[in-house]
Structure formats: structure tokens, C-alpha cells
C-alpha positions as a Markdown table, in Angstrom:
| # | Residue | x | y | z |
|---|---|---|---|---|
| 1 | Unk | 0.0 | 0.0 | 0.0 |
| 2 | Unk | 1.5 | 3.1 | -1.0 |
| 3 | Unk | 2.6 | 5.3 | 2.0 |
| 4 | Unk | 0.4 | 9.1 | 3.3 |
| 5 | Unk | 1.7 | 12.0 | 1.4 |
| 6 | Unk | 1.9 | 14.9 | 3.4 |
| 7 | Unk | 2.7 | 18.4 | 1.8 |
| 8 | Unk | 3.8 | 20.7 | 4.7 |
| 9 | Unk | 3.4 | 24.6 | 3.4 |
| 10 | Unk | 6.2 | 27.1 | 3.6 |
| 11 | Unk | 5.7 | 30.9 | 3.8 |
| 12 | Unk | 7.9 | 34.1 | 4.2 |
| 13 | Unk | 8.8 | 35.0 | 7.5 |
| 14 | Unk | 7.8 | 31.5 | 8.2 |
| 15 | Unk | 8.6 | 31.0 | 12.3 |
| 16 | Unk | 11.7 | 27.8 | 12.1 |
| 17 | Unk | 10.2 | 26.0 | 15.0 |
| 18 | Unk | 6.2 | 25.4 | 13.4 |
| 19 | Unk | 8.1 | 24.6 | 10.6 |
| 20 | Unk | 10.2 | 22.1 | 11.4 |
| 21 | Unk | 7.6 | 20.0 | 14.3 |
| 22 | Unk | 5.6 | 18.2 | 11.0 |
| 23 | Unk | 9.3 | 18.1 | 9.3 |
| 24 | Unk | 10.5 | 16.2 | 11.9 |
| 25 | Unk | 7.5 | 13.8 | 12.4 |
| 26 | Unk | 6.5 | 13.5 | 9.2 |
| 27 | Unk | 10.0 | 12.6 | 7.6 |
| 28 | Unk | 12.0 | 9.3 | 8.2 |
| 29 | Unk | 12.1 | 10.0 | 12.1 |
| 30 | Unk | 12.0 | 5.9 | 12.7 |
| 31 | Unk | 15.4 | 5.0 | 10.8 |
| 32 | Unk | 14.0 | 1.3 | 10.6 |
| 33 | Unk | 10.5 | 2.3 | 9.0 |
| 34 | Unk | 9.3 | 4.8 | 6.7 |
| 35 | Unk | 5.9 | 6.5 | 7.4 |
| 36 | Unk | 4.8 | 8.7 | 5.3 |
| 37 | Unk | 6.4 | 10.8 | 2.2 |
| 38 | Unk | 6.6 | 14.4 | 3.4 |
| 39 | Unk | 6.8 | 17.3 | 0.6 |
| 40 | Unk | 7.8 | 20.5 | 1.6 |
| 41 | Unk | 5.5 | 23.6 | -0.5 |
| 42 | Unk | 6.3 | 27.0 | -1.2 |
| 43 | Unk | 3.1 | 29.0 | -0.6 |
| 44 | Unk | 4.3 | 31.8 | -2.0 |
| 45 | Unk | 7.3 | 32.8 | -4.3 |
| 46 | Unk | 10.7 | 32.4 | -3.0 |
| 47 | Unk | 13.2 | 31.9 | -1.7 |
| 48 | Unk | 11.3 | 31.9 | 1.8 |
| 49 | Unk | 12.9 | 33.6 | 4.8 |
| 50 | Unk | 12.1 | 33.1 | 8.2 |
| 51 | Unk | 11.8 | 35.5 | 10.8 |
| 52 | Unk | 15.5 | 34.2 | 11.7 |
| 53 | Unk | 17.0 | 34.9 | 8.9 |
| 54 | Unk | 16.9 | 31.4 | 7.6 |
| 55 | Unk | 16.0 | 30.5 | 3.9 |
| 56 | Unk | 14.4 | 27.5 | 2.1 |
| 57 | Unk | 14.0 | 26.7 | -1.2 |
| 58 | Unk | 11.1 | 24.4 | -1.7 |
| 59 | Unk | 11.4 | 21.6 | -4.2 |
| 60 | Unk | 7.4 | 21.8 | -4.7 |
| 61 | Unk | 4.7 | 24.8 | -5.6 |
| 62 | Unk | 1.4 | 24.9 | -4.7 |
| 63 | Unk | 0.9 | 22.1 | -7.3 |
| 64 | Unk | 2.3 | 19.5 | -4.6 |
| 65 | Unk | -0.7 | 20.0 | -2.8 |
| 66 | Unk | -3.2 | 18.6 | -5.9 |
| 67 | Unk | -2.4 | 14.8 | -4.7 |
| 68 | Unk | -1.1 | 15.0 | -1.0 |
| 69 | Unk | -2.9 | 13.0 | 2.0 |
| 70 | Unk | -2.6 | 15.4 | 4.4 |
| 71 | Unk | -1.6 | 19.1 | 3.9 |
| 72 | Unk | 0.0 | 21.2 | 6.9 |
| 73 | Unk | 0.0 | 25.0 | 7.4 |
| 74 | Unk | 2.4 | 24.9 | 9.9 |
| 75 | Unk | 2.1 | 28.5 | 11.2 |
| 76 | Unk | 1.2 | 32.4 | 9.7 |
| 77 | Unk | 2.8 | 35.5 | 10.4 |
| 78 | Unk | 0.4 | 37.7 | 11.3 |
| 79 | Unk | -3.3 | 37.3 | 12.0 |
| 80 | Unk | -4.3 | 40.2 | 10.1 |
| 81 | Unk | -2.1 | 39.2 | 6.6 |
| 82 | Unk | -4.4 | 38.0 | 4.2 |
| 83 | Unk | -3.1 | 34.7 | 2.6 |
| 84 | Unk | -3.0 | 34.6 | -1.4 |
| 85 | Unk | -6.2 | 33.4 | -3.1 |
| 86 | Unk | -4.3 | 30.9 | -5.3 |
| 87 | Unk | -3.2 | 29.1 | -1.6 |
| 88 | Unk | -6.9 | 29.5 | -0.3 |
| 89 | Unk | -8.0 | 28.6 | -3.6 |
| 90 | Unk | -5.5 | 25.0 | -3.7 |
| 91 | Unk | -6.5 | 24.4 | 0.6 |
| 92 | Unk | -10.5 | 24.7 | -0.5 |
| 93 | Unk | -9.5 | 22.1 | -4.0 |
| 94 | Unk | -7.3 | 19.7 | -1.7 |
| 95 | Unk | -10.3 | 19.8 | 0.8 |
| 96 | Unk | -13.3 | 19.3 | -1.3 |
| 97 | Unk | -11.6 | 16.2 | -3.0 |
| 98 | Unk | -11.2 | 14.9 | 0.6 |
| 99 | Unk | -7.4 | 15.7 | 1.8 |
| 100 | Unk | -6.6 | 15.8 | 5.7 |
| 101 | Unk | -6.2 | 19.5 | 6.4 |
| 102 | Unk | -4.1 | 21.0 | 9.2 |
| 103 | Unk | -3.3 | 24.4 | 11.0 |
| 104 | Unk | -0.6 | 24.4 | 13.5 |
| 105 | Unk | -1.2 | 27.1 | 15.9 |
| 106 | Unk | -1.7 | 30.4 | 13.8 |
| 107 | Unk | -1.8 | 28.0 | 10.4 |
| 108 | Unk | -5.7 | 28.1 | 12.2 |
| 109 | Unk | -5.7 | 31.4 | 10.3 |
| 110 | Unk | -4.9 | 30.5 | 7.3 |
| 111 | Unk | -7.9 | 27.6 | 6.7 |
| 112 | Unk | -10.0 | 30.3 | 8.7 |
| 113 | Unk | -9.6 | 32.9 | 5.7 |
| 114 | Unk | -10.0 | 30.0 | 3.3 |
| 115 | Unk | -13.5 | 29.5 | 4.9 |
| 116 | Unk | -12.8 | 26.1 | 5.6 |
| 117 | Unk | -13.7 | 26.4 | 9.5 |
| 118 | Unk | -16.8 | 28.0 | 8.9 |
| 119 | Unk | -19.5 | 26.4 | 11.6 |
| 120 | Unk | -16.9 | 23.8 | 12.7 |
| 121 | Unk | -14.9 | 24.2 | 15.8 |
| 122 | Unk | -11.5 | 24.7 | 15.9 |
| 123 | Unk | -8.3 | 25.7 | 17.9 |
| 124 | Unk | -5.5 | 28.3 | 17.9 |
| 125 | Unk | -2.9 | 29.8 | 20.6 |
| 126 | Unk | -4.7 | 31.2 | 23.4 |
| 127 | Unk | -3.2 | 34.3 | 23.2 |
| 128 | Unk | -5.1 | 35.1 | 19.6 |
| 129 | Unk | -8.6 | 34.0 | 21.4 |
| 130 | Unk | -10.1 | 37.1 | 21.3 |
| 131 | Unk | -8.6 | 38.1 | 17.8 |
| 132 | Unk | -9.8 | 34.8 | 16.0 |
| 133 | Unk | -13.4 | 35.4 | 17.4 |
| 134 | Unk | -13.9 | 38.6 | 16.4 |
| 135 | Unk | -12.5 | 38.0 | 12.8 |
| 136 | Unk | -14.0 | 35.0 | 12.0 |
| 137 | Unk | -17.6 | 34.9 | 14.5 |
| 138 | Unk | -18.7 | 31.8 | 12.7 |
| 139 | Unk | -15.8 | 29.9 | 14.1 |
| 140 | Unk | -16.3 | 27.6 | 17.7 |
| 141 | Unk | -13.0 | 28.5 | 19.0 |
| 142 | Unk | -12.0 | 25.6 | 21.6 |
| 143 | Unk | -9.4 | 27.7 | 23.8 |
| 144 | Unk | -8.4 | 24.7 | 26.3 |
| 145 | Unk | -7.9 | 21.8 | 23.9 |
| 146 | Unk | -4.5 | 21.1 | 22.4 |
| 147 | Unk | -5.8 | 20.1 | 18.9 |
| 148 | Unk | -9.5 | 19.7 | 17.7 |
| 149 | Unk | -10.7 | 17.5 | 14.9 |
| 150 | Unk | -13.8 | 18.5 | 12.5 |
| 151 | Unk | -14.6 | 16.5 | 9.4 |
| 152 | Unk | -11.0 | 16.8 | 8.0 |
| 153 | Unk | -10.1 | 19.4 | 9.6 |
| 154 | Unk | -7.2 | 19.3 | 12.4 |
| 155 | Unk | -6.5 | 22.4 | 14.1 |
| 156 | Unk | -3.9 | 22.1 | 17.0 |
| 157 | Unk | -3.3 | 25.2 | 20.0 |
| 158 | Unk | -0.1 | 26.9 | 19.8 |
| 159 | Unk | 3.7 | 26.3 | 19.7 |
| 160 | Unk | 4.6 | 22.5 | 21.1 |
| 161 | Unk | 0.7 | 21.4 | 20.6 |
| 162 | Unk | 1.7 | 21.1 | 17.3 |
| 163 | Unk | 3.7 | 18.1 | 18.4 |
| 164 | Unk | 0.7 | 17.0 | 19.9 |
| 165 | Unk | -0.8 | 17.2 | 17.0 |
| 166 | Unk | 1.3 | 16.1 | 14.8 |
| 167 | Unk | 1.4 | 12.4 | 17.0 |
| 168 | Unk | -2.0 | 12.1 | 16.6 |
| 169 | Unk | -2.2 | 12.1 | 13.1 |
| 170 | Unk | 0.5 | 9.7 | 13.2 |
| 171 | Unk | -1.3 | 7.9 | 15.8 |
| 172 | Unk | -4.7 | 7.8 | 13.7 |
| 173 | Unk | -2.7 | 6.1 | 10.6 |
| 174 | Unk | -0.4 | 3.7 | 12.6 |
| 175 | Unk | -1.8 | 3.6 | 15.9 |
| 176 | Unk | -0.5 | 3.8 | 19.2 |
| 177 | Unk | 2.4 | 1.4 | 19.4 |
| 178 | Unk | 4.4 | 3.1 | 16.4 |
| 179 | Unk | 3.3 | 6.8 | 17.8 |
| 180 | Unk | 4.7 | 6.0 | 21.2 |
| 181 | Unk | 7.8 | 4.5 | 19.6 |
| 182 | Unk | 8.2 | 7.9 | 17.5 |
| 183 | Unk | 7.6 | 10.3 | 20.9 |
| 184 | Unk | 9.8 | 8.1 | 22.6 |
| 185 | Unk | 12.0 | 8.9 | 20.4 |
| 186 | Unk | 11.8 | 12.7 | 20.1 |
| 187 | Unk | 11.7 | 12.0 | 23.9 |
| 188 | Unk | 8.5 | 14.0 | 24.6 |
| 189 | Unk | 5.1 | 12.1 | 26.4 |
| 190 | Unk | 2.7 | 10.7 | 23.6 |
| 191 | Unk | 0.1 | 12.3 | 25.2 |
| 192 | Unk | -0.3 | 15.2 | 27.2 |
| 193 | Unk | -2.7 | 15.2 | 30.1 |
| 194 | Unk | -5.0 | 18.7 | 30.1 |
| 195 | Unk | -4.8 | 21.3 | 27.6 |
| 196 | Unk | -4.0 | 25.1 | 27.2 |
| 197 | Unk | -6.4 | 25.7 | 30.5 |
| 198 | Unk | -3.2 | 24.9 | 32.1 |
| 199 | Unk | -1.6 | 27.4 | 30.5 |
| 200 | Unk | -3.3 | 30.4 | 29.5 |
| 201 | Unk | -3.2 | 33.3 | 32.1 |
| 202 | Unk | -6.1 | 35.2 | 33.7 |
| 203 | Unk | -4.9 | 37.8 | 35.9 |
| 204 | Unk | -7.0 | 38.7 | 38.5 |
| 205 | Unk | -6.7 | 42.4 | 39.1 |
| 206 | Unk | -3.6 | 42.9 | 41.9 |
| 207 | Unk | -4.6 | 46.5 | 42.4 |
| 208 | Unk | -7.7 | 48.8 | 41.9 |
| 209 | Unk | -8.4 | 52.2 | 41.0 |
| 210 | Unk | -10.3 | 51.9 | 45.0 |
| 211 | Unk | -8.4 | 52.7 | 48.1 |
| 212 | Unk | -10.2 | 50.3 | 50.6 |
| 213 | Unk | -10.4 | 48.1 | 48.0 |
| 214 | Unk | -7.1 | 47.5 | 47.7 |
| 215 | Unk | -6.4 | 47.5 | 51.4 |
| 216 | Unk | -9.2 | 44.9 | 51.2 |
| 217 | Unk | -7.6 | 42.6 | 48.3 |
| 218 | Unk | -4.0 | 42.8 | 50.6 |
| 219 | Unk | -5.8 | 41.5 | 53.8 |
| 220 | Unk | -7.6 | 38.4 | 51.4 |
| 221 | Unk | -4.4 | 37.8 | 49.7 |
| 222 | Unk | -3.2 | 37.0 | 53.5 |
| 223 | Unk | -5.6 | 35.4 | 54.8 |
| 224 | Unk | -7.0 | 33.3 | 51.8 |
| 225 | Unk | -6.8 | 29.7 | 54.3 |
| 226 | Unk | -9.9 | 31.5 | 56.1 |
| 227 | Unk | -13.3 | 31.6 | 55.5 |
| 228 | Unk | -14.7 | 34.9 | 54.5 |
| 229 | Unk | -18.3 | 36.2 | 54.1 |
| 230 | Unk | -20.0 | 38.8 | 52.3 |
| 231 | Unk | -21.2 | 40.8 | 55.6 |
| 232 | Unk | -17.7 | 40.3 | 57.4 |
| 233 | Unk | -15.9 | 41.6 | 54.5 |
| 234 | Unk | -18.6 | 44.9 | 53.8 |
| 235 | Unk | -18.0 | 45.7 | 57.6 |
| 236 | Unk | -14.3 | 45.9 | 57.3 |
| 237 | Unk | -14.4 | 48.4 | 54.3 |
| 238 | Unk | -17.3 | 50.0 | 56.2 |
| 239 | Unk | -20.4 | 49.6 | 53.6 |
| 240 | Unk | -23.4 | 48.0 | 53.7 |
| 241 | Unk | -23.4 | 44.5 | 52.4 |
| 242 | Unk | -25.1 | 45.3 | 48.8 |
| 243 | Unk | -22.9 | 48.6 | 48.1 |
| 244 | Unk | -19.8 | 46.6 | 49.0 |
| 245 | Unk | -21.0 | 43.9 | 46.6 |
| 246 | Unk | -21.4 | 46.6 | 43.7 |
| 247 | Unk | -18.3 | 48.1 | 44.2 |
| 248 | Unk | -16.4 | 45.3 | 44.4 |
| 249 | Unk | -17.4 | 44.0 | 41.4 |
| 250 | Unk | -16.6 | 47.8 | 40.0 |
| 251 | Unk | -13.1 | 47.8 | 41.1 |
| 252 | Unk | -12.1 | 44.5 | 40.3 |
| 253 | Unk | -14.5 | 43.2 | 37.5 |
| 254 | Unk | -15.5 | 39.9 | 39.0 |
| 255 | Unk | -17.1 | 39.0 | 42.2 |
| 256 | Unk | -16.3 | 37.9 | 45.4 |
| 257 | Unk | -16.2 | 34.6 | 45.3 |
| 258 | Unk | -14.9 | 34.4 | 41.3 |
| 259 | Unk | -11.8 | 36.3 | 42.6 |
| 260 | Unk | -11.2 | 34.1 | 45.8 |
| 261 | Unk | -11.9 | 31.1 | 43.6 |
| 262 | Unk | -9.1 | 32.2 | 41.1 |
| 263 | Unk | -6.4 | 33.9 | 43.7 |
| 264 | Unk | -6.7 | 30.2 | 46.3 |
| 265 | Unk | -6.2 | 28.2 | 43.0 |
| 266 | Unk | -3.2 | 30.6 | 42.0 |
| 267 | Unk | -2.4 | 29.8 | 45.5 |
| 268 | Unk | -2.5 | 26.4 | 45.2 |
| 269 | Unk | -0.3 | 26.2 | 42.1 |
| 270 | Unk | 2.4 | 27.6 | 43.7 |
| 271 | Unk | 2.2 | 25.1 | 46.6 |
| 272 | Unk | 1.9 | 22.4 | 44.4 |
| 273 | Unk | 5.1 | 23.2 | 42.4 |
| 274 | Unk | 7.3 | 24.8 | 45.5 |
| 275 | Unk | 6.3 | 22.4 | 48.0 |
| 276 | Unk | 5.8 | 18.7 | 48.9 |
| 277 | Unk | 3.1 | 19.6 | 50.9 |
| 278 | Unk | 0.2 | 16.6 | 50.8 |
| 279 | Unk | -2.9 | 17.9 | 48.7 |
| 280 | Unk | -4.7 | 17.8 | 52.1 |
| 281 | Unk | -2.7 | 20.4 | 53.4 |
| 282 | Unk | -2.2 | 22.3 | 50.0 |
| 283 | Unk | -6.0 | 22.8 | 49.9 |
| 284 | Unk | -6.1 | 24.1 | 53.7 |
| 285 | Unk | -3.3 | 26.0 | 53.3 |
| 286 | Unk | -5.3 | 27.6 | 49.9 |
| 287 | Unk | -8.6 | 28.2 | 51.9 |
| 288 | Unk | -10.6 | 25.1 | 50.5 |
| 289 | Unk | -12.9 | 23.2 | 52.8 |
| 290 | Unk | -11.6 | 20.0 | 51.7 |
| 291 | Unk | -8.9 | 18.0 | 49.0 |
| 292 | Unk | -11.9 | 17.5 | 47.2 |
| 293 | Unk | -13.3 | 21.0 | 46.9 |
| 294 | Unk | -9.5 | 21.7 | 45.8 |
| 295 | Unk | -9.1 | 18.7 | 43.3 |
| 296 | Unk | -13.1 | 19.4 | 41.9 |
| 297 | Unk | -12.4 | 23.0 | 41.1 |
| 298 | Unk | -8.9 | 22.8 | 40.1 |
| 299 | Unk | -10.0 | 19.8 | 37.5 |
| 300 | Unk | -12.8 | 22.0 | 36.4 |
| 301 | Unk | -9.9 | 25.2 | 35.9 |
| 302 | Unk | -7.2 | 23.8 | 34.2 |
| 303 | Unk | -8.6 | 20.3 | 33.0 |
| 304 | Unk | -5.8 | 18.1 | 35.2 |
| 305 | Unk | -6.0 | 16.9 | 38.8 |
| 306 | Unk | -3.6 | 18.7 | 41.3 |
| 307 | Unk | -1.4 | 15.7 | 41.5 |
| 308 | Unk | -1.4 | 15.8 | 37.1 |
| 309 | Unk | -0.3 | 19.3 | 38.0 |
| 310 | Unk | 2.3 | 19.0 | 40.6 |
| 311 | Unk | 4.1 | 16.2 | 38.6 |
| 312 | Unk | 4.0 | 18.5 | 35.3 |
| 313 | Unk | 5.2 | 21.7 | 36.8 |
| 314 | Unk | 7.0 | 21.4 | 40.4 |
| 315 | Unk | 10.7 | 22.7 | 40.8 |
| 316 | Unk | 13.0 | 19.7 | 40.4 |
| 317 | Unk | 15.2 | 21.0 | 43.4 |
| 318 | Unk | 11.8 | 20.8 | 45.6 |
């Protein structure tokens, strides 16, 4: 049986790293066992320079796309850049006759302008959430998964989710047993636990544009292993329980209990990846009543279990 073709598209400015994740993968990574036949394209005219300063000639067009199994945009250089129409037009060709399509991290953008997301759901870099929603509306953006599959579509989150990716396409063709052997490897897990929940940031606010709020936020931030309540907390900034409530929300543009919520599970991060501490103690220690409270909303948060967490990010010298 003749082995996948996979075209992987190369642009100007193109960023060396996107580029080389389905390079690597993709090429003859097991030297015992070819895969697939990787192409390399030229989206545009060249010779294509990176951001780097690097430069590649491809030995392929956009007519290496017309008969390729599986077609990766490996990255795009700015959101706002409209790709050319005869790449959108060869992406919508390869699609309709039934080719694997994939966008690597801002690649998402590139099959989003071709209209080839349109009502499907999809996934980019967390950072561009806002961005993609707003230019493309009839998009379901999935910010916490590391890749997201639709029809033929494979979209992955940003940066090394592309090597997520990337496995599990392998993974879909050859199953498990060759995948692992490929991430093993490239000496990466062949499968990550959680998604980019555990990664995106959501500040809460440190400071206000409020005095006693502020003074208020301090005295939490030291005491979050307590209980607070609503009528406690209005007394010590001297207001009545539903003024406090309103300006609370004013000053810090979430409520009570989302901002204690968020600041005891930033809390609990830290002692999960500074510490030893047992997850009983980390959750007291973070103001939850329990280790279940702690392990319910932290798997709800970020989409691992404390434990998942501690063993993914805690200092090695800890």
C-alpha cells in the first residue's frame, strides 16, 4: 500500500520551529520504518525567509498539494495578513476532494480565511482567542484543547501542541504502538494530560483604581486559608453589604467569590510546584474546605488533577 503524502506549506517570515515540528514527524524519524512521504511547499514565491533569517527553497509549488494526503499549514505570520487566493483557492481544492487539512497554531488562520472552519470548531494559541473570534464569528474557537478535529479538519493550539498534534495524526494512521515509539523517540510524552487551561493566564486584578479596596484585596491575599463572608468583608471596608458587593465588582470586574476562587487556586499552584506539601494540606493551606473541593475546582480550571499538576510543573530542586 502506498505510504500518506503529506505536503507541509512554507511561507515568508515563516517561524523555524512550526516549521520544522511536521518536518520532523513526518520525515523518516524511525530510521527502521518509513511513514509517510513528506513534501515540503512554497506557498508563495521564493526563496522563503524566516523570521531568523533562515531561507528554504522548496522543491514543490502549490501544485504539490493537488495529490497529498494530508496538507500542513504549519504557522502564519500575522493574524491580520491575508493569505494569497491561489493558496486559499489550492486548501478549498485539496479539501473538497477529501485531503486531511491542518493548521498548526496560527496555520488556524490560514484555513479560517480559506473558509474552511466555517460552523466547525476549531483551535489556535490562546493568546489570539479574542482576535480569531472577532474576525472569524462563525468559528467555535476551543481555547483549552490542544488540537480539535472536525470533518478533515485538524487544528492544534499553539507552539509544542503542534507536536501534539502532529502524533495524533500519526497515531490515527499507525496507531499507538508506532506513535509511542516515534515520541519516545523525540523524547516528549505521547500524550499530554489537560490542555491550554493549564496554560493560559487570567490575571485577576492585583490592584484597583479603589483605596479600601485595595487595602481589602491585601488582607484576602493574606488570609485566603480562612473563610470569608460577604457581611464580614462589607464591615471591614465599612459599607453595607449590597454597596460593598457593587463596588467590588466595579473595582475588580469579578465578584467575590470568582476572585477568591481564582487567587486560592493561583495559591494552590504555587504550593503544588514549591512544596511537597500533601494535597490535604495544600487545599487548607489555599482556603478550601476540603482536598476534594480543591481537586473538583482545580480539574474544572485547568482540566488536570492537582497531582497531574504537581508532577507537570513542580521545581525539580523541591
Amino acid at each position: 500500500m502506498a505510504l500518506p503524502t503529506v505536503a507541509v506549506i512554507a511561507f515568508h517570515q515563516f517561524s523555524p520551529f512550526h516549521f520544522s515540528v511536521p518536518c520532523i514527524i513526518f520525515d523518516d524519524i524511525l530510521p527502521d520504518m518509513k511513514l509517510f512521504n513528506l513534501r515540503i511547499c512554497a506557498g508563495e514565491s521564493g526563496p522563503l525567509r524566516s523570521s531568523h533569517g533562515l531561507t528554504v527553497e522548496p522543491p514543490f509549488g502549490l501544485e504539490g498539494l493537488k495529490d497529498a494526503d494530508i496538507i500542513v499549514v504549519p504557522f502564519w505570520r500575522k493574524t491580520k495578513a491575508l493569505p494569497d487566493e491561489a493558496l486559499l483557492n489550492a486548501l478549498r481544492d485539496a479539501h473538497d476532494r477529501g485531503a486531511q487539512i491542518v493548521g498548526l497554531c496560527l496555520g488556524t488562520y490560514v484555513l479560517a480565511y480559506a473558509g474552511l472552519l466555517d460552523n466547525r470548531r476549531a483551535s489556535t494559541h490562546w493568546e489570539f482567542e479574542q482576535d480569531f473570534t472577532e474576525r472569524f464569528p462563525n468559528i467555535t474557537l476551543d481555547t483549552n484543547s490542544l488540537y480539535v478535529e472536525d470533518g478533515n479538519i485538524v487544528t492544534s493550539a499553539g507552539t509544542a501542541a503542534g507536536l501534539d498534534c502532529c502524533l495524533y495524526l500519526l497515531r490515527q494512521r499507525y496507531g499507538s504502538a508506532i506513535a509511542n515509539k516515534v515520541a519516545r523517540r523525540m523524547v516528549i510524552p505521547p500524550h499530554r494530560d489537560g490542555g491550554q487551561a493549564q496554560f493560559i493566564e487570567r490575571p485577576v486584578p492585583a490592584t484597583t483604581q479603589d483605596a479600601r479596596m485595595n487595602s481589602l484585596l491585601e488582607f484576602l491575599r493574606s488570609h485566603l486559608h480562612q473563610q470569608h463572608d460577604l457581611d464580614s468583608l462589607a464591615d471591614r471596608v465599612v459599607m453595607t453589604r449590597r454597596t460593598f458587593t457593587r463596588q467590588f465588582h466595579k473595582a475588580t470586574g469579578i465578584s467575590v467569590g470568582e476572585w477568591l476562587l481564582s487567587e486560592r487556586l493561583q495559591r494552590s499552584q504555587e504550593l503544588l510546584e514549591t512544596t511537597t506539601l500533601p494535597i490535604d494540606s495544600v487545599a487548607s493551606q489555599a482556603g478550601f474546605a476540603s482536598a476534594t473541593s480543591l481537586r473538583d475546582h482545580f480539574k474544572r480550571k485547568f482540566s488536570v488533577t492537582p497531582s497531574e499538576w504537581r508532577r507537570s510543573f513542580q521545581i525539580a530542586s523541591v
